[in-house]
N, C-alpha and C positions, 0 to 999 in steps of 0.2 A: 549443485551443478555449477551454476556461477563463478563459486570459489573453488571449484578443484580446474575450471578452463583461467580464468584468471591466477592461478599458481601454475599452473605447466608454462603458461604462455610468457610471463617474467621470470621464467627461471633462467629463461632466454635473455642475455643482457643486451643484446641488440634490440630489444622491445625497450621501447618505453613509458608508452600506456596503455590500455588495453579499458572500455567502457561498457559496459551492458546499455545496448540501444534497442530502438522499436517495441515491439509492444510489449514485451517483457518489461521493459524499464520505463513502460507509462501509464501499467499497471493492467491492460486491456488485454492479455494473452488470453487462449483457452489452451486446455492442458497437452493435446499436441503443438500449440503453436512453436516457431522454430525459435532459436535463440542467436539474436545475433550481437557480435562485441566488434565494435570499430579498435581498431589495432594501429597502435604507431611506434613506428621503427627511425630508430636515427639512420642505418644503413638498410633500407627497404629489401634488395636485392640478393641481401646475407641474409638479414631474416626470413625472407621469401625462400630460398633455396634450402634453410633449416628449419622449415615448418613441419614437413614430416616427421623429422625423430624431435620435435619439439613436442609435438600433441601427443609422441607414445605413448607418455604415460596415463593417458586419457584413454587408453586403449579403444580405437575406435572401429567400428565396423565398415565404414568406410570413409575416405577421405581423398577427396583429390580438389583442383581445382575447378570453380565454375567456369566452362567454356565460354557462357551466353554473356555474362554480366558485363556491365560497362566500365564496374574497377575491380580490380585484385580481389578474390573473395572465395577462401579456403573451406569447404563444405565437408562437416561432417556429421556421421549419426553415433551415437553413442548409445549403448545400452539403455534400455527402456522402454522404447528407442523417441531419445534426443534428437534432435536437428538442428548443430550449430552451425553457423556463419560468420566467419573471420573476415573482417572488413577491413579493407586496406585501402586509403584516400589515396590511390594512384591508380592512374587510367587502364586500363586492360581492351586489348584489340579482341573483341569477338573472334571466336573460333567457327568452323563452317560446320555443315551435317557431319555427322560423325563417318567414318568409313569402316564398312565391317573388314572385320579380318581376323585371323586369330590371335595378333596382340591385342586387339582394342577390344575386342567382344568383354573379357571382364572388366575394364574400363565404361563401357556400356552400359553394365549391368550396373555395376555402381549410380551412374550416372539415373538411370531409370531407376532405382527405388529412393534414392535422395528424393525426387522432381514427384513421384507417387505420395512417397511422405509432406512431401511441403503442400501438394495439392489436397491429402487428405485434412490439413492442418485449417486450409482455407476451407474446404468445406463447412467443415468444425464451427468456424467462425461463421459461418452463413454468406460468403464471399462467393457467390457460385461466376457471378461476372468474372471471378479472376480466374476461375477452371474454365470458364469457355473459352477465354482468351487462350489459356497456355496450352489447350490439348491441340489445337492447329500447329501452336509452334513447338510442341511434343515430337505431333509427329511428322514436320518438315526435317526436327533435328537427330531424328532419336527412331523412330517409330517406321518413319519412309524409309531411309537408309536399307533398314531389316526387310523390308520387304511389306510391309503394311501398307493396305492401294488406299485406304481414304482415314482420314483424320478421326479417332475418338468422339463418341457424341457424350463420354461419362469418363469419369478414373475408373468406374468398373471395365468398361467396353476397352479400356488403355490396357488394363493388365490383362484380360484376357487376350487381346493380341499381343504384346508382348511376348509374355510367355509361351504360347506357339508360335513366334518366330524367333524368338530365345533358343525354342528347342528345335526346331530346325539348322536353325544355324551351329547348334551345336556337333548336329549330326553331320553336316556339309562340311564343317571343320575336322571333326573328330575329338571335341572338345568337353568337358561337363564342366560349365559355370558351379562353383560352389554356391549354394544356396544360404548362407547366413545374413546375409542382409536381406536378402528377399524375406526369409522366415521370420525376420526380428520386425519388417515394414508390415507383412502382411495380420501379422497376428495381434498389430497395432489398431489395423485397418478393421478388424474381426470385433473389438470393443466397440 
């Protein structure tokens, strides 16, 4: 994995280095843990805006930007299911609670099993402090929005709300989220 995210990412010549950081490169990971690579760009803003068709060949399940994070940081899962993070040492303005609608609802969904995988990952690790902390701000970001009245007390108790207000709001819209990332998180979640 390393080297097939470190060859897409330099194929890009606006990239100029690309590192395996965190606990993957301090040898501390557990096997869901997520993988992240700090990223540098001589023109950030070009690279930035060609990260999408840069990581295709990584073909990923999903990918979009972290809303929440404090710098630039391109989130994706990959078959397995992988959970990488492209870290880019330039500031990023937090984005607010999500708004449902029928654009963003699969924007959403993405967003929700990325945050489900990263939390199963800390589980894994025995990091339960860090799932208490993120299910409040789950569901201030993610979770309220859709209609969920109080805060997750598990990631179990997260996805099952979720997904009844996933599928509600499908039906309000007339929508059907594709399930592939869901199915690739959940079946992750199942081992």
């Amino acid at each position: 994995l390393p080297d097939d995210v470190i060859g897409a990412l330099v194929a890009d010549p606006g990239i100029t280095a690309v590192e395996l950081t965190g606990s993957r490169a301090r040898g501390q990971a557990t096997p869901l843990s997520d993988w992240d690579f700090t990223v540098t760009a001589g023109d950030f803003a070009a690279a930035r805006d060609a990260l999408p068709e840069t990581v295709r060949p990584l073909r990923p399940i999903v990918a979009q930007w972290d809303r929440l994070s404090p710098i630039w940081c391109y989130m994706l899962i990959l078959a397995g299911p992988a959970k990488v993070d492209l870290l880019f040492d330039h500031p990023h303005q937090a984005t607010g609670p999500w708004a449902v609608n029928a654009a963003t609802l699969p924007g959403i969904d993405d967003h929700f099993w990325d945050w489900a995988l990263w939390l199963h990952s800390k589980l894994a690790g025995g990091k339960h402090d860090v799932v208490a902390s993120e299910l409040p701000r789950m569901h201030e970001h993610l979770l309220g929005p859709m209609g969920v009245r109080s805060a997750p007390q598990s990631l179990s108790e997260a996805l099952t709300a979720y997904r009844s207000a996933r599928a509600s709001w499908e039906k309000r819209l007339g929508l059907a989220i594709p399930r592939g990332a869901g199915n690739v998180v959940l079946a992750a979640l199942r081992r």
